[in-house]
C-alpha positions as CSV (number, residue, x, y, z in Angstrom):
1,X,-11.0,-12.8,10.3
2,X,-9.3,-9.5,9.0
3,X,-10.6,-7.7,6.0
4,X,-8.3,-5.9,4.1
5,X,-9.3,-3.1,1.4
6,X,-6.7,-0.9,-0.7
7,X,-7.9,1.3,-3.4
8,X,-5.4,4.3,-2.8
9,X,-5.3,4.3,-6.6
10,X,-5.9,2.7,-9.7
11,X,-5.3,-1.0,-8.4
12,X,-8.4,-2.3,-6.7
13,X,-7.0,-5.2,-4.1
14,X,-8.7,-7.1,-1.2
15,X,-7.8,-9.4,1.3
16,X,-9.0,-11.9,3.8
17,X,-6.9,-12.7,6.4
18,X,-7.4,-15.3,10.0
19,X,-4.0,-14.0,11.4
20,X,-2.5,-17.2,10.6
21,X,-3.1,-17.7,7.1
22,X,-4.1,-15.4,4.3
23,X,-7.1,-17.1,2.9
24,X,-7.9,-15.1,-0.2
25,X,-6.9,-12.4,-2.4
26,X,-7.9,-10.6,-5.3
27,X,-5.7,-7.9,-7.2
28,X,-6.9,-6.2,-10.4
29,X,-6.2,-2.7,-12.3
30,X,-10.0,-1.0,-12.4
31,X,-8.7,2.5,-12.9
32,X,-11.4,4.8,-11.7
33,X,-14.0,2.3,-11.2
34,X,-13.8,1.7,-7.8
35,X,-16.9,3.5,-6.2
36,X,-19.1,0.8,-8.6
37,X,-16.3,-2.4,-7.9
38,X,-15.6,-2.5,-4.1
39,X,-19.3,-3.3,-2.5
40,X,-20.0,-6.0,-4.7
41,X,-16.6,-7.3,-4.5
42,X,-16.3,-7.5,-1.0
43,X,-19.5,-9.3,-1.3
44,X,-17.8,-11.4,-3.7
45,X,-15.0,-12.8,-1.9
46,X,-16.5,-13.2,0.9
47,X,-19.4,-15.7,-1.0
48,X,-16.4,-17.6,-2.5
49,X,-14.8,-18.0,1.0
50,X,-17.9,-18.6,2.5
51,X,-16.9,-16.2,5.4
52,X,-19.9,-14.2,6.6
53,X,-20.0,-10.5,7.8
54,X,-20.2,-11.4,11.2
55,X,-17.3,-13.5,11.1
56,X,-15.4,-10.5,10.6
57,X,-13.3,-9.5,13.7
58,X,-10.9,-6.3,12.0
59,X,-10.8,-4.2,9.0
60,X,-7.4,-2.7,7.6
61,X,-7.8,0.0,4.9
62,X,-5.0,1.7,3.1
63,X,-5.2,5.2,4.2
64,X,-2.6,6.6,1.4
65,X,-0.5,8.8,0.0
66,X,-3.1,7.8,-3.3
67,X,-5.8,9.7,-5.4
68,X,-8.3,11.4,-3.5
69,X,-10.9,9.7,-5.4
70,X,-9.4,5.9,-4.7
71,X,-8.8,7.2,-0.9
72,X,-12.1,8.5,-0.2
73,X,-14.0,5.6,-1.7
74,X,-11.8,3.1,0.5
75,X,-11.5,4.9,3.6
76,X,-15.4,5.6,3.2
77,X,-16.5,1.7,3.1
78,X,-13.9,0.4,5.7
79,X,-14.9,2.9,7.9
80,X,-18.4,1.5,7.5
81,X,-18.0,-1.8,7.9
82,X,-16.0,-1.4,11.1
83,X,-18.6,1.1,12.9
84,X,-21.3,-0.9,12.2
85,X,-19.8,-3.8,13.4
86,X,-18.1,-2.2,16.0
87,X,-14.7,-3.1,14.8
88,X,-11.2,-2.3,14.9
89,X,-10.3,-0.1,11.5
90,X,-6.2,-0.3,10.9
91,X,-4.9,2.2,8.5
92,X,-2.0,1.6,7.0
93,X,0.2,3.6,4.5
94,X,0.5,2.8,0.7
95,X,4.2,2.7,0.9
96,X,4.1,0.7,4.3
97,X,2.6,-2.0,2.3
98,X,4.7,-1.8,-0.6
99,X,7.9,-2.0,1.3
100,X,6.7,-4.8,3.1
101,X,6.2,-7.3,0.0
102,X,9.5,-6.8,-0.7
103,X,12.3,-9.3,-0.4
104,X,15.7,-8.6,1.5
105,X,18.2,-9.6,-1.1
106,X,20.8,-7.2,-0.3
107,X,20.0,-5.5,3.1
108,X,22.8,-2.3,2.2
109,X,20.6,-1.2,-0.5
110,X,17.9,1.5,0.1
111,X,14.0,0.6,-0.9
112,X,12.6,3.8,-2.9
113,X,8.7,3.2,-2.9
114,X,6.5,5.1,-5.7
115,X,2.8,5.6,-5.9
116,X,1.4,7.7,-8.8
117,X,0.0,11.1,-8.2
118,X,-1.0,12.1,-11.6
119,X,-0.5,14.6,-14.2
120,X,3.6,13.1,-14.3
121,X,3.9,13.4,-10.5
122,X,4.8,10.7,-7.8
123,X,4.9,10.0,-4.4
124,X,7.9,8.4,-3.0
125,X,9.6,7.5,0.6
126,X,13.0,5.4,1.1
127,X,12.9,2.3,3.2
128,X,15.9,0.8,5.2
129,X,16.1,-2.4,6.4
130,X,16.4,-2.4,10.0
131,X,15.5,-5.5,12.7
132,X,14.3,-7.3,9.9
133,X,12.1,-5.4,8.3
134,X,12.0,-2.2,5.6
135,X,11.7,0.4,7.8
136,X,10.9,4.4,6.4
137,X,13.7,6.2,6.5
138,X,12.1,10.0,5.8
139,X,8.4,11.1,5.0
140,X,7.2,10.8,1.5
141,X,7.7,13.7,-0.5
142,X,5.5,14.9,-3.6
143,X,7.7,14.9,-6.5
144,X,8.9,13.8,-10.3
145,X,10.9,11.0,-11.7
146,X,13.6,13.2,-12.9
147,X,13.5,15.3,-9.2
148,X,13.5,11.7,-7.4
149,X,16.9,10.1,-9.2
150,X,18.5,13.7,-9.5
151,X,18.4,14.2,-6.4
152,X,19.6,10.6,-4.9
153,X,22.4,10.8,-2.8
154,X,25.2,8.2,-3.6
155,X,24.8,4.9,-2.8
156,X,22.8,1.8,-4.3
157,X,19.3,1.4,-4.6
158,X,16.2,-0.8,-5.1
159,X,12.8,0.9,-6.7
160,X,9.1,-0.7,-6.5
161,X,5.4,0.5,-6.8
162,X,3.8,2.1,-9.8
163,X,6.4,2.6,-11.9
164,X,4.9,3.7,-15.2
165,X,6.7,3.7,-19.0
166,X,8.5,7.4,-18.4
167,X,9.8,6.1,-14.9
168,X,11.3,3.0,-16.0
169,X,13.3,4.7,-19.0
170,X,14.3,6.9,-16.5
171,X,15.5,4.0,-14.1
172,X,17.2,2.1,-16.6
173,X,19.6,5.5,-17.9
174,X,20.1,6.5,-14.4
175,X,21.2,3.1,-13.8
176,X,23.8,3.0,-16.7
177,X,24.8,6.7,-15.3
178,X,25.6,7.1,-11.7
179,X,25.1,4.5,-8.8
180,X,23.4,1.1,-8.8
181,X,19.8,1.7,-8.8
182,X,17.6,-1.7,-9.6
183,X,13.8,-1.6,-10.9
184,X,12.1,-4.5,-8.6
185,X,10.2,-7.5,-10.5
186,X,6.8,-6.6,-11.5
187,X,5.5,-9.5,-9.3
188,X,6.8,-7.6,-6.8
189,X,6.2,-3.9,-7.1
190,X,1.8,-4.6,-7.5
191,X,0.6,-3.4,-3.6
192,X,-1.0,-6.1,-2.8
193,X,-4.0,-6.4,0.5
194,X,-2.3,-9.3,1.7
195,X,0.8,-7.7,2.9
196,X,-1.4,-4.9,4.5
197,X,-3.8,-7.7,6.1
198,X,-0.2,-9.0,7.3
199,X,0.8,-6.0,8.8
200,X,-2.2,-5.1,10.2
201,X,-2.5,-8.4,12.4
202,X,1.1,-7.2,13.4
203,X,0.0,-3.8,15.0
204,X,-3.2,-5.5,16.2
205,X,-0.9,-8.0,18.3
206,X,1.1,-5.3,19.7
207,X,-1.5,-2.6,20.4
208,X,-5.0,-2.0,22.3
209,X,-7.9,-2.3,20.1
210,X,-8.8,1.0,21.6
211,X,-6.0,2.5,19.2
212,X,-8.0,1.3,16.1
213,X,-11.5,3.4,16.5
214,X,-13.0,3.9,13.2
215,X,-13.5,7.1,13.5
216,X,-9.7,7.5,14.0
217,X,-9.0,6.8,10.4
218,X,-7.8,9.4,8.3
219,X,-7.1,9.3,4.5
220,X,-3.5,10.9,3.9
221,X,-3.6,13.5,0.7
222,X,-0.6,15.2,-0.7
223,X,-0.8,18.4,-2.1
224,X,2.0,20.5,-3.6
225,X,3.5,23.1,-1.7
């Protein structure tokens, strides 16, 4: 059984996961609260699924871009769960697990991911589909709304993640300006554990457990240049 813990920012989601079915999942906005939400919620869902901490075989943790705050509280409690357990720790990148909730409905368009970064920045990264999956396409940059669509190159595009109020207005005129550029559903654009429980089992089937020490783990910041 896979536990898997995101709270790179202001979204608090976890996971529980046997590799072939996601058994439970639990997705809420807490904003800063995490540091007094995630013990007793991991406590919480575990109860309700009757799944007991030594039942727990892995732990996947999203390791960012985020707020340092979210990162640090996350990163801190998966990393001890896993060494006390002696368990493999996956970390996984916010925009990894965004771009892998997303559906394929036209595999020519390019995936732009956004997490917030706070005081009116983002953090973004375009995803390609390729083999079947969104795959990165460059390394997330640090940036702004109006930065991120001026400086598109042509060509048509789907955005997801935390889009707030200034970054859909800003979607919907570029959209009437320039090239097609479509805001995801909101069912879709919430980073949800499941998806990084998902693809943690993936890189747990097709790597040594020796690659997932705890101590390994690594929250990513971003800080402007």
């Amino acid at each position: 059984m896979l536990l898997a813990i995101d709270t790179a920012t202001q979204v608090l989601s976890l996971a529980l996961h046997d590799q072939q079915t996601l058994i439970a999942e639990q997705t809420w906005r807490t904003g800063n609260r995490h540091n007094t939400l995630l013990a007793t919620s991991i406590q919480s869902i575990l109860s309700l699924c009757e799944v007991k901490p030594e039942d727990l075989t892995a732990v996947a943790v999203s390791v960012g871009p985020g707020t340092y705050t979210g990162l640090r509280v996350g990163v801190a409690m998966a990393k001890g769960i896993a060494q006390v357990r002696k368990l493999p720790l996956i970390g996984l990148s916010t925009l990894d697990t965004l771009a892998a909730s997303q559906p394929f409905t036209n595999t020519k368009y390019t995936l732009i991911t956004v997490v917030q970064a706070g005081r009116g920045r983002i953090i973004s990264a375009p995803y390609r589909v390729k083999k079947g999956r969104w795959t990165a396409d460059d390394e997330p940059t640090l940036t702004t709304w109006e930065k991120l669509l001026s400086d598109l190159p042509d060509g048509s595009y789907y955005v997801t993640g935390e889009v707030d109020e200034d970054g859909r207005q800003r979607v919907a005129d570029h959209a009437h300006e320039s090239s097609p550029l479509t805001l995801v559903s909101p069912v879709h654009r919430i980073r949800r554990a499941g998806f990084l429980a998902q693809e943690a089992w993936r890189l747990l089937e097709s790597h040594p457990h020796t690659d997932f020490e705890a101590a390994k783990v690594q929250p990513i910041y971003m800080k402007s240049e």
